[in-house]
C-alpha positions in Angstrom: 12.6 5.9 12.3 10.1 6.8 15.2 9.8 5.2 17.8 6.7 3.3 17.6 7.6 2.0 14.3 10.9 1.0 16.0 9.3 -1.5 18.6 7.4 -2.8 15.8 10.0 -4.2 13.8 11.8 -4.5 16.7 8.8 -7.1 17.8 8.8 -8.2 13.7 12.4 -9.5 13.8 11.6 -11.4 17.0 8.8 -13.1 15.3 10.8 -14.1 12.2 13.7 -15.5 14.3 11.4 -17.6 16.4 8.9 -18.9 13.9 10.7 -18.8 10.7 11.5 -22.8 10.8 7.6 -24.0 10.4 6.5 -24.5 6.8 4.0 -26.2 5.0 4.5 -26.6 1.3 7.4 -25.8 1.6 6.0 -21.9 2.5 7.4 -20.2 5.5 4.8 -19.0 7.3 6.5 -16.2 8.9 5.9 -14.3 5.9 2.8 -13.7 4.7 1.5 -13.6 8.3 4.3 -10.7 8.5 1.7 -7.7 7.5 -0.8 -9.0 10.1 1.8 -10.0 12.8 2.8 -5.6 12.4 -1.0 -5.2 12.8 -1.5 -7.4 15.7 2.0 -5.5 17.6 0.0 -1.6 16.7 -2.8 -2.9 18.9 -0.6 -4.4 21.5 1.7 -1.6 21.6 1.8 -1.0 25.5 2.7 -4.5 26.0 5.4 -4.5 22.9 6.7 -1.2 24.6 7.5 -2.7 27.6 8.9 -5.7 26.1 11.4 -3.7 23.4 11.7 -0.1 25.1 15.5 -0.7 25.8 16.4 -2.6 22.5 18.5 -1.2 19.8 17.8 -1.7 16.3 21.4 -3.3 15.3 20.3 -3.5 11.3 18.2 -1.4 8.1 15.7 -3.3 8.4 15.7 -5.0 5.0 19.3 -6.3 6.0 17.8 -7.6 9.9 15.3 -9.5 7.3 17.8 -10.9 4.8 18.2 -14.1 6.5 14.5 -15.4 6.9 13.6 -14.2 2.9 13.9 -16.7 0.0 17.0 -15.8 -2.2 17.1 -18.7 -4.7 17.3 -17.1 -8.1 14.0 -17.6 -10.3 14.2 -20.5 -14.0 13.7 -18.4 -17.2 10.3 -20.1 -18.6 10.1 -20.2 -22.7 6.1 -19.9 -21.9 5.0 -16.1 -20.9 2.3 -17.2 -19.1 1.9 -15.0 -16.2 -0.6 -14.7 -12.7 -1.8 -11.1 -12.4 -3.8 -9.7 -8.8 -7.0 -8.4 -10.9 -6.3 -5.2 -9.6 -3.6 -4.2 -12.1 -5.5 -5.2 -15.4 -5.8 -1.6 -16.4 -1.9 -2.4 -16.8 -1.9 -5.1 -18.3 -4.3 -4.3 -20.8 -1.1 -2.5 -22.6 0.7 -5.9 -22.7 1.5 -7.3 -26.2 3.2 -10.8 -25.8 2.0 -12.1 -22.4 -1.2 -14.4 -21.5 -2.4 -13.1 -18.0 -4.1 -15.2 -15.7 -6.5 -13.0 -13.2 -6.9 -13.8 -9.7 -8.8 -11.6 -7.0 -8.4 -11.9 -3.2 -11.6 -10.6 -2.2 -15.5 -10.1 -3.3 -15.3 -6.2 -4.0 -12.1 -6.8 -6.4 -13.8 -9.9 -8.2 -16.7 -8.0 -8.3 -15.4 -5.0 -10.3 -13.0 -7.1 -12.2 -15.7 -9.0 -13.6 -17.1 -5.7 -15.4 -14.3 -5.3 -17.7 -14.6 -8.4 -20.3 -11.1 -8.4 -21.3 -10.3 -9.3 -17.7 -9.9 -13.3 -18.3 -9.4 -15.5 -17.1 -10.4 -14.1 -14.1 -10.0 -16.4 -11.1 -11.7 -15.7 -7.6 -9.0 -16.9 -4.2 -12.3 -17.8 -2.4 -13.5 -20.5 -4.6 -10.4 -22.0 -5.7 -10.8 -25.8 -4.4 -7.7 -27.1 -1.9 -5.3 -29.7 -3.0 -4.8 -32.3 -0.7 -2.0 -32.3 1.6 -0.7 -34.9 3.6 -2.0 -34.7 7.4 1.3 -35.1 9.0 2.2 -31.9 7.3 -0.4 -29.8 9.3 0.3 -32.0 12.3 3.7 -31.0 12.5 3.4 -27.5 12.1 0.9 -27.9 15.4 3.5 -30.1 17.1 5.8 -26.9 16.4 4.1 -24.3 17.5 2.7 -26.2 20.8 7.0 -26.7 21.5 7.3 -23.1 20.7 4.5 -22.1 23.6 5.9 -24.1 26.2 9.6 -23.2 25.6 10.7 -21.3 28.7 13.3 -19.5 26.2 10.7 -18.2 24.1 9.4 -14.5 24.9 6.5 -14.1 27.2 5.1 -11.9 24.5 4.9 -15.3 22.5 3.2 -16.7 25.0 0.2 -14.8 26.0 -3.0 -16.6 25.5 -3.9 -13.4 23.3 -0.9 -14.0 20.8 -1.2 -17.9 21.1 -5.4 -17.7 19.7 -4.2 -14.8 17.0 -1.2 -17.2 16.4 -3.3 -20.5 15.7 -6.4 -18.5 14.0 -3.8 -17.2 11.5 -2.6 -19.9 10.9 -5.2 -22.3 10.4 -6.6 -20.0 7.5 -3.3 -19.3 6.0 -2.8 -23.4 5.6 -6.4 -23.2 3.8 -5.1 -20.7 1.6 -2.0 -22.3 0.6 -3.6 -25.3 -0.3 -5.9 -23.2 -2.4 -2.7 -21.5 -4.2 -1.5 -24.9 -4.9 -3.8 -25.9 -6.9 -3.8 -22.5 -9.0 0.1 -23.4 -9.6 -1.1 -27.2 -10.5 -2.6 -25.8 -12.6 -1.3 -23.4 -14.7 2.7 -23.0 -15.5 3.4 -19.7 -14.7 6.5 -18.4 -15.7 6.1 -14.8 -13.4 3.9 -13.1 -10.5 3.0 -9.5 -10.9 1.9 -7.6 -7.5 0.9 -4.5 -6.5 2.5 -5.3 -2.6 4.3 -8.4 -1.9 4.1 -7.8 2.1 0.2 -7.6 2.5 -1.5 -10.5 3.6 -2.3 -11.5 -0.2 0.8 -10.2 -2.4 2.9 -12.3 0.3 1.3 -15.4 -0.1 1.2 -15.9 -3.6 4.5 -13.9 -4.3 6.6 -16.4 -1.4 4.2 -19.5 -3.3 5.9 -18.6 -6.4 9.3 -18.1 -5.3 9.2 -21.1 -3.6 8.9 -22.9 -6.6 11.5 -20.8 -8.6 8.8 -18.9 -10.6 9.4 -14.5 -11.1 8.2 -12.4 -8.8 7.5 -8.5 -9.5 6.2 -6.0 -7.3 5.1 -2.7 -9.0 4.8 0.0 -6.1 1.3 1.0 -5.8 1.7 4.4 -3.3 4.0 6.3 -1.5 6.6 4.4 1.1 6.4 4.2 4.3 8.4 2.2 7.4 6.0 0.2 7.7 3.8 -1.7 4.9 6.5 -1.6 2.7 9.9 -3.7 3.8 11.5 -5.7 3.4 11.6 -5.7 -0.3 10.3 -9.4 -1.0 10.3 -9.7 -4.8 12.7 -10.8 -7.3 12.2 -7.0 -9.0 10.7 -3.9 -7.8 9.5 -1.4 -9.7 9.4 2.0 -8.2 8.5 5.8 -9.6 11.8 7.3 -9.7 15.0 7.8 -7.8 13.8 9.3 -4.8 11.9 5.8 -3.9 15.0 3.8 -5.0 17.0 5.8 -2.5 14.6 5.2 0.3 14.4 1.4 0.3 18.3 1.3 -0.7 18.4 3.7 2.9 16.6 0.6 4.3 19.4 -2.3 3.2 17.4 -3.3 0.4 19.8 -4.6 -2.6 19.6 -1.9 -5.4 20.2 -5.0 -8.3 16.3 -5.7 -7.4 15.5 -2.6 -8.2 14.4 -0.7 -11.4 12.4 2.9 -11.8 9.6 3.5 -14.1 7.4 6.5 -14.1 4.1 6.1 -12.0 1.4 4.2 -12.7 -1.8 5.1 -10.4 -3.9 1.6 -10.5 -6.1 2.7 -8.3 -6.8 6.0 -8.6 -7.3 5.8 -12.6 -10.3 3.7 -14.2 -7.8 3.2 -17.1 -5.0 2.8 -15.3 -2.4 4.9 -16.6 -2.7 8.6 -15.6 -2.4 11.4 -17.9 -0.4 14.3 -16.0 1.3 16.1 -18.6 1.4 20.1 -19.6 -1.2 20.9 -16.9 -1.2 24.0 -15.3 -3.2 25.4 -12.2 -4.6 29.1 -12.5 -5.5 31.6 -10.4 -9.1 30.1 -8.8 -12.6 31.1 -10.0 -14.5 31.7 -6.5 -16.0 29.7 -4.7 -12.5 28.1 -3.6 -12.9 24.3 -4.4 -10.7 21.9 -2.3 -10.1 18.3 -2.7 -9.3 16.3 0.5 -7.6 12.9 -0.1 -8.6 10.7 3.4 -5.9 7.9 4.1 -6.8 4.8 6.5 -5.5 6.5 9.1 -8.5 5.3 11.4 -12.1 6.4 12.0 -11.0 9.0 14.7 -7.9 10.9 13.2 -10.5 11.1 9.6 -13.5 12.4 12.2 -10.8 14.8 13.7 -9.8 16.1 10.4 -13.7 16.4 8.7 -14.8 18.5 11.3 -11.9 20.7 11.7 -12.1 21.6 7.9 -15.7 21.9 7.8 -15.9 24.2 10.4 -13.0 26.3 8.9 -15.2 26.3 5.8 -18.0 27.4 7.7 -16.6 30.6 8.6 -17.0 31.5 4.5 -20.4 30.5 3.7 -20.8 30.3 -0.2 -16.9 30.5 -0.5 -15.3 27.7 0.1 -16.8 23.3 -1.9 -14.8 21.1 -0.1 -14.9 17.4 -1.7 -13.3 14.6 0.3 -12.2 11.8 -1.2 -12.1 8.7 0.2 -9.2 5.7 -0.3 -10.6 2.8 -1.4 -10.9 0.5 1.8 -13.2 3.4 3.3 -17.1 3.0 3.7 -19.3 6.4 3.2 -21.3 5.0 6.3 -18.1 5.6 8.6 -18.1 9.5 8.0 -21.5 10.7 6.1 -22.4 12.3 9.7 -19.7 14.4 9.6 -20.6 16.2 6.3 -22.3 19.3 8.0 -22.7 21.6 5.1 -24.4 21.5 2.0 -21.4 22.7 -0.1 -19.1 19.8 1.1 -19.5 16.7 -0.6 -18.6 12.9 0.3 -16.9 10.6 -2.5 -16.5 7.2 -2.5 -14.1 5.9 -4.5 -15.4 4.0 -7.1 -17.6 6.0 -9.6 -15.6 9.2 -9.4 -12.8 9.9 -11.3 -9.9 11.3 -9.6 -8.8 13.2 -13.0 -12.5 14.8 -13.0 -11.4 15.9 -9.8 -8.2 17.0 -10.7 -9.3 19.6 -12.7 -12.0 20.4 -10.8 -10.0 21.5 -7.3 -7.7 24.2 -7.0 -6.2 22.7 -3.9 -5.7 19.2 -2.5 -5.4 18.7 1.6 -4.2 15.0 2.4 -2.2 14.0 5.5 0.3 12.0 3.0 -1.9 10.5 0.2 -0.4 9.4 -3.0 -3.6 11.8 -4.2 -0.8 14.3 -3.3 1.8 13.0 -5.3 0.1 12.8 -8.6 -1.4 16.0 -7.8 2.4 17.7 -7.5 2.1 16.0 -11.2 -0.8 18.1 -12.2 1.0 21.2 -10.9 -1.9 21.6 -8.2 -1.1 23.2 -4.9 -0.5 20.6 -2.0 -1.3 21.2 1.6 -0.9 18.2 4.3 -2.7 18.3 7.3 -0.7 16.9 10.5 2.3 17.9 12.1 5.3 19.2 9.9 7.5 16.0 8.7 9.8 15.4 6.2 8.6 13.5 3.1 11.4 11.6 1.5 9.6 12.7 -2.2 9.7 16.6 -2.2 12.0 19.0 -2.5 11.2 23.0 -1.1 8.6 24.1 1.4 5.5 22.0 2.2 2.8 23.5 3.7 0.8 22.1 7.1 -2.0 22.9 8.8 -3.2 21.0 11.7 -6.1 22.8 14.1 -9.0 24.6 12.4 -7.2 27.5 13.0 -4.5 27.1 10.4 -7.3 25.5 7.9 -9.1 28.9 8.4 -5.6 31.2 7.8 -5.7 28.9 4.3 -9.0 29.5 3.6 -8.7 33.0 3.8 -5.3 33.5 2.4 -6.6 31.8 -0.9 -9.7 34.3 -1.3 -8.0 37.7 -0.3 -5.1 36.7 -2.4 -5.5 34.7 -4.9 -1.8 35.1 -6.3 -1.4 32.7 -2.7 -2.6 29.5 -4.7 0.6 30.1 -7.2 2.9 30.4 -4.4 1.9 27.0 -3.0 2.4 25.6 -6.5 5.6 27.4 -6.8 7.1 26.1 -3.6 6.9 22.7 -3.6 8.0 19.8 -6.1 8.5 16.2 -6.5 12.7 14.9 -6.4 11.9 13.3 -9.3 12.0 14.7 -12.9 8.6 12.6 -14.8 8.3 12.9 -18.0 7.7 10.0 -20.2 4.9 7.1 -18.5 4.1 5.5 -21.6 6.7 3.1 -21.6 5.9 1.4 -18.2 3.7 -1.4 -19.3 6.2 -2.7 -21.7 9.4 -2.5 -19.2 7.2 -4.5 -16.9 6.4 -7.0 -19.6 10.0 -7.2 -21.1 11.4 -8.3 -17.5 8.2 -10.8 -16.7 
C-alpha cells in the first residue's frame, strides 16, 4: 500500500473507532459517511500526514474494519421481492423469478432509467417522503457528537472547526436520507439488496439500511479494485470477475465465504448490459492508426496533462494518427473540449456512444487503469497505460507505459513503421483470469438473492 493511501485508512480507522457508537435507526453512521470521510482526508492530506506519518498499519484493512461492520446473518424471505440501484437493470432484465423494485440516487440515473419501460417500478431517492422519527433520536445523536468535540481525548484532527462543519453537514443530510430509506423499507418487504458498490455514499446507505434489518445484501463489482473505494467488503455476498479479484480482497482480510466469482458484467460501459467479448481478434491496423483513450476521474489536471501530451504526439503525424477519448461517466465534455486541438481527435461522452462500436473501431486503447482496459484485454486489443510503471494485480506478462509525450510519440511511430508492433502488444499481455462463459451471471446472481 502506498503511502498516501496508508494515512488514509490510517485516518479511516480512527474515525470508525471514535464515531462508530452514534446511530439513528438503528444505522451507524460511520458507514455510509465512510466514502466521503476518505474524500474529506485526500483534501486534508497535509494535515492527516502530520497527524499519522509515524503510525503503523497493525491490520489488512478489512480485518482493522471487522469490528465496526454489521455481522448478523441475513432471514431467508419466501417472497423474492428484491430493491435494485436502477443502474443495473440491463442485469436484471435477464432475471426470471424475481420482482425488482428500482430506485435511483440521483437526476441523471432516474433520468435515463426512465427511458427503458421495463424499468418499474422505478423509484427516485430524492422524492421519497421521510417517515417520522422521534426528535430525541436526532437530539441525541447532536448531544453525541457535541461530547465527542469537547473531549480532550479525542484527536485534534476531530476537532478542527473544518471537520466539525463537514462533520455536522454530513450528517444532517444523511439523517434526511435515512428517514427517506425508511419509508422505502415500510413499504415494500424486500427479501434482498442488489449494489453495484456498497462503500459509496449511496450503496452504503441502503445496503447497511438493509442489513440492519436482517434483509440480503449483494454487491456485484462494477470496475477494477483499488485500496481505496473498494474495502472493506460490506455485503453479505460479493460477486467478483474471477480469481485474481477474489485473491486481492482475500489479500485485504476480507472473509473468502462472502465471496463468489462470476464472469464480468460491464453495466456501464454496455447499453444492454452484458458484453459480448468472445472469438475477437485484433489485426494488423488499416492507416490512419485509430486509438481509443479511456479517461478515469482522476481529476481535471492529471486528464488536461494527459490530452495534451497525446495530442501533441499525434500532431507530429498529421493524417496518421484519430485519437477518440472516451470519457467515464461522471465526466462533463465542458471540462476538457478546449483541449481537443486537432480535427482528427474526437471527444466522447459517455452516453450515446457505444463502447463496443468503439471496440472495433480502435486498434489500441491508452487508459491510466480504466476497466475500458480490462474488457479490452477481452477483445484481444492492445493495451497501453499511461502513468508510471505499476503493478496491476489483474495481468499477467509485460504491460506497456508511456508517460511524457515523448514515449506517446515512440508509440505512435512504432505502430506505423511496424505494424507487426500492434501484435506484439496483444501478444504480451493478458488477463490472470481464464473468461469464458458470461452468460450465466444473471442467473447465479438471482439464485443467491
Amino acid at each position: 500500500m502506498n503511502k498516501k493511501n496508508k494515512i488514509i485508512w490510517l485516518c479511516t480507522l480512527e474515525f470508525l473507532s471514535r464515531f462508530h457508537p452514534i446511530k439513528y435507526d438503528q444505522v451507524p453512521l460511520v458507514l455510509p459517511l465512510l466514502r466521503d470521510f476518505q474524500k474529506y482526508i485526500k483534501r486534508h492530506y497535509k494535515k492527516a500526514y502530520h497527524w499519522k506519518k509515524n503510525s503503523p498499519l497493525k491490520k489488512a484493512v478489512h480485518t482493522a474494519c471487522e469490528p465496526y461492520l454489521i455481522n448478523e446473518q441475513p432471514v431467508v424471505k419466501k417472497e423474492r421481492k428484491l430493491l435494485v440501484r436502477a443502474q443495473l437493470f440491463p442485469l436484471t432484465k435477464h432475471f426470471k423469478n424475481s420482482q425488482c423494485i428500482y430506485i435511483a440516487h440521483h437526476k441523471k440515473e432516474y433520468q435515463e432509467a426512465r427511458t427503458h419501460k421495463e424499468c418499474r417500478p422505478l423509484l427516485y431517492l430524492p422524492r421519497i417522503p421521510e417517515t417520522k422519527i422521534a426528535g430525541t433520536a436526532e437530539k441525541k445523536i447532536q448531544n453525541q457528537l457535541k461530547k465527542i468535540f469537547r473531549s480532550r481525548n479525542t484527536p485534534r484532527f476531530f476537532r478542527t472547526k473544518a471537520f466539525t462543519t463537514w462533520m455536522w453537514k454530513n450528517t444532517r443530510n444523511l439523517l434526511i436520507k435515512i428517514r427517506k430509506v425508511h419509508t422505502l423499507f415500510k413499504k415494500y418487504s424486500f427479501s434482498g439488496v442488489l449494489y453495484g458498490s456498497t462503500i459509496n455514499r449511496h450503496g452504503a446507505l441502503v445496503t447497511t439500511f438493509a442489513q440492519t434489518r436482517k434483509i440480503k445484501t449483494v454487491n456485484l463489482q462494477h470496475g477494477l479494485f483499488g485500496e481505496i473505494g473498494h474495502l472493506p467488503v460490506n455485503a453479505h455476498l460479493n460477486f467478483v470477475w474471477g480469481k485474481s479479484h477474489q485473491d486481492y480482497l482475500l489479500a485485504f482480510g476480507a472473509p473468502k465465504q462472502k465471496i463468489k466469482m462470476v464472469p464480468p458484467v460491464f453495466i456501464r460501459n454496455n447499453s444492454l448490459g452484458l458484453s459480448d467479448f468472445t472469438d475477437k481478434r485484433s489485426v494488423p491496423p488499416a492507416p490512419p492508426l485509430k486509438v481509443l483513450v479511456a479517461l478515469q476521474p482522476l481529476g481535471a489536471q492529471h486528464n488536461h496533462t494527459m490530452i495534451r501530451r497525446i495530442e501533441n504526439a499525434a500532431k507530429r503525424y498529421p493524417g496518421k494518427v484519430l485519437v477518440s477519448y472516451k470519457l467515464h461517466p461522471d465526466q462533463s465534455r465542458k471540462l476538457y473540449q478546449k483541449q481537443i486541438r486537432s480535427s482528427s481527435s474526437k471527444l466522447l461522452s459517455h452516453s450515446g456512444n457505444s463502447l463496443h462500436n468503439l471496440m472495433k473501431w480502435c486498434d489500441i486503447i491508452i487508459t491510466p487503469y480504466s476497466t475500458v482496459a480490462y474488457e479490452g484485454l477481452l477483445c484481444k486489443k492492445a493495451v497501453v497505460f499511461y502513468g508510471r510503471p505499476q503493478p496491476f494485480y489483474y495481468l499477467k506478462g509485460c504491460a506497456t507505459f508511456v508517460k511524457t509525450e515523448e514515449d506517446i510519440k515512440k508509440l505512435f511511430l512504432q505502430l506505423i513503421k511496424h505494424p507487426t508492433f500492434l501484435s506484439t502488444l496483444i501478444n504480451q499481455l493478458s488477463l490472470k483470469d481464464d473468461i469464458k462463459n458470461h452468460s450465466y451471471a444473471p442467473l447465479a446472481i438471482e439464485n443467491y438473492l
